[in-house]
Every structure is written in C-alpha cells, then in structure tokens.
C-alpha positions as a Markdown table, in Angstrom:
| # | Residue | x | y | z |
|---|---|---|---|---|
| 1 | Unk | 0.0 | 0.0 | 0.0 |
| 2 | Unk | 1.8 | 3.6 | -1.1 |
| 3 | Unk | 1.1 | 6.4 | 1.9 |
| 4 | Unk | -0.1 | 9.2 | -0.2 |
| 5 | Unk | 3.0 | 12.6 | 1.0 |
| 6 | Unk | -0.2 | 14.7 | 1.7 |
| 7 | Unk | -3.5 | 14.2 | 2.9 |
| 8 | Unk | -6.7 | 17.1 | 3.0 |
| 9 | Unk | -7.5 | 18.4 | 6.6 |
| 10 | Unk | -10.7 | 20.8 | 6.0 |
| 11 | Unk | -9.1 | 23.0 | 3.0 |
| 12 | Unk | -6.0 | 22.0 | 3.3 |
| 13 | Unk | -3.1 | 19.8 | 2.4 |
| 14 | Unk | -1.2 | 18.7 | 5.2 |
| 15 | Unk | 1.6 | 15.9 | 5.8 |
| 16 | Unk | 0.1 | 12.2 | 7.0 |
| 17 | Unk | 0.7 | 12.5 | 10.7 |
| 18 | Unk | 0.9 | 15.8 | 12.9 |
| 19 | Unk | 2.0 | 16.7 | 16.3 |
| 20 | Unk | -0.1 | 16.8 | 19.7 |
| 21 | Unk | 1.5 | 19.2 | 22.0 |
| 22 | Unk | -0.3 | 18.1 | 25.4 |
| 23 | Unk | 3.1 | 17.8 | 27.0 |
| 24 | Unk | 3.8 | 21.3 | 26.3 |
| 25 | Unk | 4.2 | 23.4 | 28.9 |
| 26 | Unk | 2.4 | 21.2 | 31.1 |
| 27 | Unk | 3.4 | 19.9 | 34.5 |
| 28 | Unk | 0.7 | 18.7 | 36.2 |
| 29 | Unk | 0.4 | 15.8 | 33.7 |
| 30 | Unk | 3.9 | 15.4 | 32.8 |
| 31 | Unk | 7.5 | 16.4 | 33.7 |
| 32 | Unk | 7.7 | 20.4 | 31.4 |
| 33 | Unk | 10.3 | 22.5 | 33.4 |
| 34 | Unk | 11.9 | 19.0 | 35.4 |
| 35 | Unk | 13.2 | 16.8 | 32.4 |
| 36 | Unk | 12.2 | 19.5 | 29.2 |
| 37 | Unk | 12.2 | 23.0 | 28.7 |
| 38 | Unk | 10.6 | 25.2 | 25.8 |
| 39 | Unk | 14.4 | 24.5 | 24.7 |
| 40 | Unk | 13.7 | 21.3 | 24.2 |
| 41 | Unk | 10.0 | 22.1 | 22.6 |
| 42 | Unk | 11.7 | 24.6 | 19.7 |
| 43 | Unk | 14.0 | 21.9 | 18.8 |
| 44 | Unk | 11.3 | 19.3 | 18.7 |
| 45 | Unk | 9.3 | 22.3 | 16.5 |
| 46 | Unk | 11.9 | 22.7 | 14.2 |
| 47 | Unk | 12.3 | 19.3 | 13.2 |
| 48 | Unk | 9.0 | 18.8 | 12.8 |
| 49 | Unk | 8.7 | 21.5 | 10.3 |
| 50 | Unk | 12.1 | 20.3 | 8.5 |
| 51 | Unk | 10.4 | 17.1 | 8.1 |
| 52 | Unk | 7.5 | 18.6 | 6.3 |
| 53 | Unk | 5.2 | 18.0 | 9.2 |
| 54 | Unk | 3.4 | 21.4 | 10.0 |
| 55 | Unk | 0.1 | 20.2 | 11.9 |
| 56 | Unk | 0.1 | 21.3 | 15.3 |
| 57 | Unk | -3.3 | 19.7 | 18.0 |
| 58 | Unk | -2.8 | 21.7 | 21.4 |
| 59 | Unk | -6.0 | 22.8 | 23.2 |
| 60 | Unk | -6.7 | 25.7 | 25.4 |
| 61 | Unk | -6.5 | 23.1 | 28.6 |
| 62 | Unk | -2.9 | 22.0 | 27.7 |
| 63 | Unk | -0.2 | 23.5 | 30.8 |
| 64 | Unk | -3.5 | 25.8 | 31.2 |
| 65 | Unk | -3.2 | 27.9 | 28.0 |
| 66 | Unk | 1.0 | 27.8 | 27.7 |
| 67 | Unk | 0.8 | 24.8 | 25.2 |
| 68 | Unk | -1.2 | 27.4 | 22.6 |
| 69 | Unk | 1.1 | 30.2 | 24.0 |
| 70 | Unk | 4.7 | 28.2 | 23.8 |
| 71 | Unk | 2.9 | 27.2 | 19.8 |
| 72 | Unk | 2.2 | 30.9 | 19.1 |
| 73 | Unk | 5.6 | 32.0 | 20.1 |
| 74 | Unk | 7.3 | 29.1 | 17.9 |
| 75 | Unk | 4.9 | 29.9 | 15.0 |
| 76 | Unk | 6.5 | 33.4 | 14.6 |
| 77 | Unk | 10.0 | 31.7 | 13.9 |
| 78 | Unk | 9.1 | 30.1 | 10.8 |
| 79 | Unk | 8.0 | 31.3 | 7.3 |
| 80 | Unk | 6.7 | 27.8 | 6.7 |
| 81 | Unk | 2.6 | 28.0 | 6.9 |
| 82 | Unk | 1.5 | 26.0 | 10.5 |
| 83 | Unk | -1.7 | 24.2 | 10.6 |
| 84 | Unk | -3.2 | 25.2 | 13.6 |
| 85 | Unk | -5.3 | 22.6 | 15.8 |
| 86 | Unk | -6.4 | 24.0 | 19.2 |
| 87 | Unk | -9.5 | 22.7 | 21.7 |
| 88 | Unk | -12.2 | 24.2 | 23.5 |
| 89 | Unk | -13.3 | 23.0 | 26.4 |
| 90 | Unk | -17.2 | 22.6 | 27.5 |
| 91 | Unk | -16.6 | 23.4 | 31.5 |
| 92 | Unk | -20.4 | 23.9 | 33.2 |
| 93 | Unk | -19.7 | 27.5 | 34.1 |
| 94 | Unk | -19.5 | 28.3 | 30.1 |
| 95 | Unk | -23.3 | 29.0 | 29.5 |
| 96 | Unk | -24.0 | 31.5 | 26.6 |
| 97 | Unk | -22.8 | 31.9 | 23.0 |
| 98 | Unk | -21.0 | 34.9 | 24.0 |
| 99 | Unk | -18.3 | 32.9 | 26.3 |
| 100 | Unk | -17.8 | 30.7 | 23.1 |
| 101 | Unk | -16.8 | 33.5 | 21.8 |
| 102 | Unk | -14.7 | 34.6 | 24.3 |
| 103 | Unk | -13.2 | 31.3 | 24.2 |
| 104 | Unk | -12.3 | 31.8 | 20.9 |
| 105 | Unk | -10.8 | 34.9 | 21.4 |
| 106 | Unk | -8.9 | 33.8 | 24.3 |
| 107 | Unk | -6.8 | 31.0 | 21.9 |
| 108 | Unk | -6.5 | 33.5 | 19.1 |
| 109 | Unk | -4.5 | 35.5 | 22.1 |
| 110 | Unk | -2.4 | 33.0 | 23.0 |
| 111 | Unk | -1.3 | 31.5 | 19.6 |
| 112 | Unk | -1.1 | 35.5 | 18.3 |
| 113 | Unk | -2.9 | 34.5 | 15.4 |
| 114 | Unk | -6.1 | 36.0 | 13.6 |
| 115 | Unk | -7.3 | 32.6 | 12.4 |
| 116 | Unk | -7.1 | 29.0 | 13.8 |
| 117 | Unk | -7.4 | 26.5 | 10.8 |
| 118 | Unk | -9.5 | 23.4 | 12.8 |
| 119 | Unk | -11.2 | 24.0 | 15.9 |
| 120 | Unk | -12.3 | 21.3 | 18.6 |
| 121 | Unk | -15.0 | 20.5 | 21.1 |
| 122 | Unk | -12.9 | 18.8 | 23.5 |
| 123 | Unk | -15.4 | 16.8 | 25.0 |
| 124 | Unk | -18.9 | 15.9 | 24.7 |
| 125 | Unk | -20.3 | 17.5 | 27.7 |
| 126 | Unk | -23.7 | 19.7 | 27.8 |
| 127 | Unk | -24.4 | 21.1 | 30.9 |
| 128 | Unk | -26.4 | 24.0 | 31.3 |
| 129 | Unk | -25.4 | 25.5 | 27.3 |
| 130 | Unk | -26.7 | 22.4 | 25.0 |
| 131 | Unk | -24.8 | 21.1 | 21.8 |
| 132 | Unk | -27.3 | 22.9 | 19.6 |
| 133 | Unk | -25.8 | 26.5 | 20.5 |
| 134 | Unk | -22.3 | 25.9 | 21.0 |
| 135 | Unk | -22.0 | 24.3 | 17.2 |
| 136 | Unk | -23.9 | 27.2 | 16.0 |
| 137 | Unk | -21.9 | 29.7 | 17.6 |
| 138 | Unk | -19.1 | 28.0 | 16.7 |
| 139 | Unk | -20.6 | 28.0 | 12.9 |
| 140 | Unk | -21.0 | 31.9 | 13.8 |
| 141 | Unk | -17.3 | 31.6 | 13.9 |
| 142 | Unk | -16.1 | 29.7 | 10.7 |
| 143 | Unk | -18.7 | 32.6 | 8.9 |
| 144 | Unk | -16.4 | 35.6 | 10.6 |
| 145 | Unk | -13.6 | 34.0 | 9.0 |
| 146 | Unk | -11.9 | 33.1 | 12.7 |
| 147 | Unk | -12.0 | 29.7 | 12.5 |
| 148 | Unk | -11.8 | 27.3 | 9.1 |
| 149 | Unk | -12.8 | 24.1 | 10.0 |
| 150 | Unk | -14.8 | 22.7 | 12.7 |
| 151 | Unk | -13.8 | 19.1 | 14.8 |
| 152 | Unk | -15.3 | 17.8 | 18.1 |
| 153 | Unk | -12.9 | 15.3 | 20.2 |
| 154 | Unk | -14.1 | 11.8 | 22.0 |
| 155 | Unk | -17.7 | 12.0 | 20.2 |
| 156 | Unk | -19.4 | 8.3 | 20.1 |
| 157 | Unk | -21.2 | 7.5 | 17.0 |
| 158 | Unk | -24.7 | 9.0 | 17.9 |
| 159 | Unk | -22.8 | 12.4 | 19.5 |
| 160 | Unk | -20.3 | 12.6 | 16.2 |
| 161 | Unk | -23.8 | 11.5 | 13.8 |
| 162 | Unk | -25.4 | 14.6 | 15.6 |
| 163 | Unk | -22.8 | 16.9 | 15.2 |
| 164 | Unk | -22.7 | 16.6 | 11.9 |
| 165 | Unk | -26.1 | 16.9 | 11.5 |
| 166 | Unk | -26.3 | 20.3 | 12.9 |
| 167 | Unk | -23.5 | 21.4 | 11.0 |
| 168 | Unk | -24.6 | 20.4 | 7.5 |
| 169 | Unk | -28.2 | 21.9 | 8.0 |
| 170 | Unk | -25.7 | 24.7 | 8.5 |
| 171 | Unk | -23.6 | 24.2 | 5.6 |
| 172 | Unk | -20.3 | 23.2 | 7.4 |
| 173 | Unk | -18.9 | 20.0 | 7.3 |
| 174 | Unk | -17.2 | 18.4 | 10.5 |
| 175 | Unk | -14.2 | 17.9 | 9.4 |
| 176 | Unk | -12.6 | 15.9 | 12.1 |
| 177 | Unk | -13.6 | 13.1 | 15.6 |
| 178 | Unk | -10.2 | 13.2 | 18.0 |
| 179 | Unk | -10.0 | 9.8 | 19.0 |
| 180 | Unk | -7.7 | 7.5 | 21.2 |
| 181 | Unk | -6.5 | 5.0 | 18.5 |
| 182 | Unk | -3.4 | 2.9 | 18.1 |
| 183 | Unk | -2.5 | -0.6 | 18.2 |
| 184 | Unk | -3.3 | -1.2 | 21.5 |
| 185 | Unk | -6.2 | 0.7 | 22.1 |
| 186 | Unk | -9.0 | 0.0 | 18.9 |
| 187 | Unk | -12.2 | 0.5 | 20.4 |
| 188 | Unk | -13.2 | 2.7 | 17.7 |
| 189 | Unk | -13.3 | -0.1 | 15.3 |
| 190 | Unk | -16.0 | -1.7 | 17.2 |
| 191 | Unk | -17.9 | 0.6 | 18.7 |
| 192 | Unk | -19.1 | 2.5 | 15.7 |
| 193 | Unk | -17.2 | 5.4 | 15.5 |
| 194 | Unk | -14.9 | 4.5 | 12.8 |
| 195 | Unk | -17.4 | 3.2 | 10.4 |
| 196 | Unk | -19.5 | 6.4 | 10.9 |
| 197 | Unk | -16.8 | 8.9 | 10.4 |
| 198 | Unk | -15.7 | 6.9 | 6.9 |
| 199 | Unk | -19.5 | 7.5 | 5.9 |
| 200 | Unk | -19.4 | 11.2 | 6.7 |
| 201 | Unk | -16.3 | 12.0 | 5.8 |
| 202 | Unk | -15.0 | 12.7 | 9.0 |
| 203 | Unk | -11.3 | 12.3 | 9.7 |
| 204 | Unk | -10.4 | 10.6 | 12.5 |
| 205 | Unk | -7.3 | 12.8 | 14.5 |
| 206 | Unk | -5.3 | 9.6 | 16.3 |
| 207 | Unk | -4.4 | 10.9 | 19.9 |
| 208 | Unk | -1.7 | 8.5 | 21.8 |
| 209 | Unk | -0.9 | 6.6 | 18.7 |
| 210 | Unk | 2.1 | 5.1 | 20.2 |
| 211 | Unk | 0.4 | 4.5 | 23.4 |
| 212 | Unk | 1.9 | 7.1 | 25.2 |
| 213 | Unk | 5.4 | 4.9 | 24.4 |
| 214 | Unk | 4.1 | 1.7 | 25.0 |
| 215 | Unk | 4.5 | 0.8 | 21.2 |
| 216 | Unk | 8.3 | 2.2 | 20.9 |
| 217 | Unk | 10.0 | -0.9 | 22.4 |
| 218 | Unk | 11.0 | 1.5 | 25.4 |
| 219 | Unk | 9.1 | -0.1 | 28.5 |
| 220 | Unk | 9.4 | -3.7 | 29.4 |
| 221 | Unk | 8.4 | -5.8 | 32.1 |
| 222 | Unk | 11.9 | -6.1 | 33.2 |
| 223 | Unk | 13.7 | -2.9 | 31.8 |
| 224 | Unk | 15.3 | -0.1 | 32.9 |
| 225 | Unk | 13.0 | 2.6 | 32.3 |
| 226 | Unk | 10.0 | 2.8 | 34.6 |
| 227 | Unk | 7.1 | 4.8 | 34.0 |
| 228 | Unk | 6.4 | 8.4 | 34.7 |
| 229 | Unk | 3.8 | 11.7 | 34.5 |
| 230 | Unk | 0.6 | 10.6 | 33.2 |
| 231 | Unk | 1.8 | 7.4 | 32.3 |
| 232 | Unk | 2.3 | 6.4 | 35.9 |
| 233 | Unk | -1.1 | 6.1 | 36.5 |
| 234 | Unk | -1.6 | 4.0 | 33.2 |
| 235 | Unk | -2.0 | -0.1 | 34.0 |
| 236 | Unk | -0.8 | -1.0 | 30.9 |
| 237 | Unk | 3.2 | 0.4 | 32.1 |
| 238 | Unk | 2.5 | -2.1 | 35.4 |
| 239 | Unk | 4.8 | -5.4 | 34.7 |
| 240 | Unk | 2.4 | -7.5 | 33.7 |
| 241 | Unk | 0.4 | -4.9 | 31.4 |
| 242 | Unk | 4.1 | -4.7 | 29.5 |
| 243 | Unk | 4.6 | -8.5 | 29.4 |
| 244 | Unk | 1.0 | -8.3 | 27.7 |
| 245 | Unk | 1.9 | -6.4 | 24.6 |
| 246 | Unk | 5.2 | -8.2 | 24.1 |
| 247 | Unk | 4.3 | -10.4 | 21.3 |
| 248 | Unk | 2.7 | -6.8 | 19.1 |
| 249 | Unk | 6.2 | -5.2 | 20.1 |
| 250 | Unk | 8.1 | -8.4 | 18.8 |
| 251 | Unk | 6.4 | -8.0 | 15.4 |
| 252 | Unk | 6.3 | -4.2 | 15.3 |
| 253 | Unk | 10.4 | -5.1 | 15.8 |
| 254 | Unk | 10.4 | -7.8 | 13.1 |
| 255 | Unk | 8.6 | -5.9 | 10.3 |
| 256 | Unk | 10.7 | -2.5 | 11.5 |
| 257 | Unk | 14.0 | -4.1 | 10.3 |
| 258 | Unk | 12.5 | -5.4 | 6.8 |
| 259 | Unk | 12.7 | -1.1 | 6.2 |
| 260 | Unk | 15.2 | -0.2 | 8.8 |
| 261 | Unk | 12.7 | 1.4 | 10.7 |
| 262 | Unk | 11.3 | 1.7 | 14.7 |
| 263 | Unk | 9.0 | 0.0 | 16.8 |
| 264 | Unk | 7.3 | 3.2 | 16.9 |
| 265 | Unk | 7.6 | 4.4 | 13.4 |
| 266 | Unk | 6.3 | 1.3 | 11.8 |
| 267 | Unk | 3.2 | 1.3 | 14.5 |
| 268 | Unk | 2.5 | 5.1 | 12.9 |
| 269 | Unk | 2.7 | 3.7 | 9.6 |
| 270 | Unk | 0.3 | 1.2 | 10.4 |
| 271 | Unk | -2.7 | 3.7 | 11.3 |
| 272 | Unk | -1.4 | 6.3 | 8.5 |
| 273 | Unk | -2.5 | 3.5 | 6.4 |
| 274 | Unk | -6.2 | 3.0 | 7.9 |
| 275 | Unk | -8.1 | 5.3 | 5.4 |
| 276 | Unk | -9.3 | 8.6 | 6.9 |
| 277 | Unk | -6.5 | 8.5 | 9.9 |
| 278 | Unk | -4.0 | 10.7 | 11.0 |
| 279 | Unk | -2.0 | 10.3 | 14.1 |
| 280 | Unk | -1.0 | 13.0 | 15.9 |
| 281 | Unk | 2.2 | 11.8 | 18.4 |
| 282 | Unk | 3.8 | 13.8 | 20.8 |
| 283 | Unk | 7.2 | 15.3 | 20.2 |
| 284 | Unk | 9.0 | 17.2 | 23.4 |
| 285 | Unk | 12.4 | 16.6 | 21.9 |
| 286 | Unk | 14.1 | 16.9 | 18.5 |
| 287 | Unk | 15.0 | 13.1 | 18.6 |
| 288 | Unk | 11.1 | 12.3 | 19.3 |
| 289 | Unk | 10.2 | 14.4 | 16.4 |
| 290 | Unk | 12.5 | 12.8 | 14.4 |
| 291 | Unk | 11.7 | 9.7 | 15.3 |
| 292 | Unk | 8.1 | 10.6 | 14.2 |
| 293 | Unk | 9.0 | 12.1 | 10.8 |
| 294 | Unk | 10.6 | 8.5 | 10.0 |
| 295 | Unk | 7.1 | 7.2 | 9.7 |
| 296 | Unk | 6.6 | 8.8 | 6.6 |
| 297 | Unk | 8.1 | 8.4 | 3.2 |
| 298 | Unk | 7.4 | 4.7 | 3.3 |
| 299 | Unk | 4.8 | 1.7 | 3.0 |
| 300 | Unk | 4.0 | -1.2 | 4.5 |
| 301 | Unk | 2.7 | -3.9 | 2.5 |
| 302 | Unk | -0.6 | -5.4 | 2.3 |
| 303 | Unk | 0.8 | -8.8 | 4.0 |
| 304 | Unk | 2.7 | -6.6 | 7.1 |
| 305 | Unk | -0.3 | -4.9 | 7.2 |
| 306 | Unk | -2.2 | -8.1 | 8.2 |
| 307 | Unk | 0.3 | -9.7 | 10.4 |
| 308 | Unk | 0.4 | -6.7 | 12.1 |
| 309 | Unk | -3.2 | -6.4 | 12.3 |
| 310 | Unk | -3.9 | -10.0 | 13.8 |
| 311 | Unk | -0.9 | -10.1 | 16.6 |
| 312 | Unk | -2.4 | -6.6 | 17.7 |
| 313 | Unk | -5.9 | -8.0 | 17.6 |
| 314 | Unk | -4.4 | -10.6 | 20.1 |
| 315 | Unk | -2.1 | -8.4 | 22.4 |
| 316 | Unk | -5.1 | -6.2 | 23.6 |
C-alpha cells in the first residue's frame, strides 16, 4: 500500500501525521520545566517543520493555556505556513454563545494569530449550554472568517452523527472526531465510531498513537525505564500490562527491520494506512520528532499490514 505525501485536513493539504502538544508546557500531567524545557520544545518544532510535518493539536486546557502560548511564540520563527489545531473546552460554568466567543478569542491571544485552521469541542459534555448553540456559535465563527474548519474530540457515534447533523443543515462540514486510536487501544473499530466517520467524511485525528510509548520498544516488564507523569497512573506500564503487549512489540520489531525502521515508526505507519486517519504523536524533543517524521516516506505492504493487524488484535 503507497502512503499518499499529503493528505486534505478541512481545506487543506497537510503531511500524514501531525503533532499533539499536550506535553507542552504542562506539568501537572507530565514532567515540562523537570526533564524538558521550551528548549527542548523549539527543537522538537523545528524538526517537525524540517520534516515537512506542519500540523500542530494543542487545546486551550494543555499547561492551562501555555501549550497554545509556547505554539504561538514558535509559530513566529518560521516562514513555513502552521496548521493550527487547538481545543475548547465545554466546562459547566460556560453558559452563553458569548463565552464561546470569548473562548475563541482567548486561543487567538495565546497563539497571536487572527485565524485557527480546525477548531475542537474537547469533550462531549452539555451542561447548562446544550450542543445545539455551542455548534452554531461556533458555525457563527467559521462565517467571521476566525475559525476554518470545525472538529469535536471523543464524540461516540450517535454524538459525532449529531454533530454533523447540525452542521450540515448549517452548511459546514465536520471535518474531524479526535479519538484514542493505536494498536493497542482500537475500540473505535468496534464501537461504531470509525465506520460512521468513513461515511461522513470525518477524519479521525489519532491521539496517543504510540500508546503514550508503550509501542516504541521503550518499556518492558523487566527494563530499565520505569514509568512516569501521566503514564504512571496508566496499567498497561504495570509489569504485567508490559509483558501483555510483548508479542505486538516483537512484530512491530520484526517488520521494523525489513525497512530499517522503529518499533514506533512502523506502528505510525500502520494507522497512517487506515483510510481517513491521521496520528498526531507527541514530540517534546528533537530526537522524538524525528523519530516521528521516520514514519513517513514509506509503505507497508498489504501482508505486514495483516500480520500486524492479527498479533495486535491478540495483544489487547
């Protein structure tokens, strides 16, 4: 199977994968200002962009706004056009169209930008402001010229099916479902939400591709390296979670040195081959980002794909 070099995101052509910048300036979640610095973030950046990868996910959440600021800052440093991805966030005190707004507004500060190219609803929640008016006033928003495509985040198939549906009596497409999705976590090829988005033409944005590591080779049951941040509170990095995914890892190994390539990179390469997916893995270091870059520029064949496929159908 030949990985097309670009892929449409809303109305535009973007590399295969992107980049998720929860890490980014966050250190509740994970280690930013102990083990990495913004440093380590503009050299992580730069690669990225190098590499031809210039889709950037962060969300107004992330390090509580300094992901989109530390973005916004790198942004200005290049001459390279950035895809901008950023989230909003459906908290219960957020109760008129005007606060959408203002949500807006908010992210457009911190990235110093006029325009934010996809937009996300971060999580299906409706409290007291219902789905009906925060899609509409988000609608409002792609009309102004603010916002150019519209995306909603860890929507089921009835809460994505809806969404859509009060976009297109709008005139707007949903362009994108954010979605857990890798080789060790696949729920949403059972539970609908794949299917669905193939039938609407949603693209499905693949958060934790790698399994927040799990899928580089990097944690074993009896390694070195033990678990931290987020990923402490993860089961799957407990000894026997890891002695549970060996047998994927062993093949992800296997196939990676047919092409010379990662545990990690051929794992990407596997879901940039699932029609209508891009992944979107972290990158807090130049040597992460490069490590993600080395997905592209290469196939899998049909018969990796399937051996892949059935030892990660039996590792979950």
């Amino acid at each position: 199977m030949t990985i097309p070099t670009t892929v449409q995101l809303g109305k535009s052509a973007i590399a295969p994968i992107g980049v998720g910048t929860w890490a980014w300036g966050d250190s509740f979640f994970w280690t930013y200002g102990k083990e990495y610095g913004e440093a380590q973030l503009v050299d992580a950046f730069n690669t990225s962009v190098d590499a031809g990868i210039t889709m950037f996910d962060t969300a107004e959440i992330y390090g509580l706004g300094e992901s989109e600021r530390i973005l916004g800052r790198l942004i200005k440093t290049r001459e390279e056009k950035i895809y901008i991805a950023t989230k909003y966030m459906p908290v219960p005190w957020r109760v008129s169209a005007k606060q959408v707004s203002d949500a807006v507004n908010a992210s457009l500060s911190r990235l110093g930008v006029e325009f934010i190219d996809l937009y996300q609803i971060h999580q299906p929640f409706s409290f007291l402001m219902g789905q009906q008016t925060l899609l509409k006033t988000l609608a409002r928003e792609v009309e102004a010229g603010r916002i150019g495509a519209l995306g909603v985040s860890n929507y089921s198939e009835s809460q994505m099916r809806e969404a859509h549906g009060t976009l297109a009596s709008l005139g707007i497409p949903l362009a994108v479902n954010q979605m857990q999705y890798s080789l060790l976590d696949r729920k949403i090829e059972s539970n609908g939400v794949l299917a669905a988005a193939r039938e609407l033409g949603v693209t499905i944005l693949a958060y934790s591709p790698i399994a927040q590591g799990l899928l580089t080779g990097k944690y074993t049951a009896n390694g070195p390296v033990v678990a931290t941040g987020a990923r402490k509170m993860d089961a799957r990095f407990k000894p026997e979670g890891l002695e549970k995914i060996q047998p994927i890892l062993t093949k992800l190994k296997e196939v990676g040195e047919k092409h010379d390539r990662t545990c990690a990179q051929v794992a990407l390469n596997w879901l940039i081959s699932q029609p209508g997916v891009i992944p979107i893995p972290g990158a807090k270091t130049a040597d992460q980002a490069a490590q993600n870059a080395g997905a592209i520029g290469w196939s899998l064949n049909d018969e990796e794909i399937g051996e892949i496929d059935r030892v990660s159908r039996a590792s979950r």
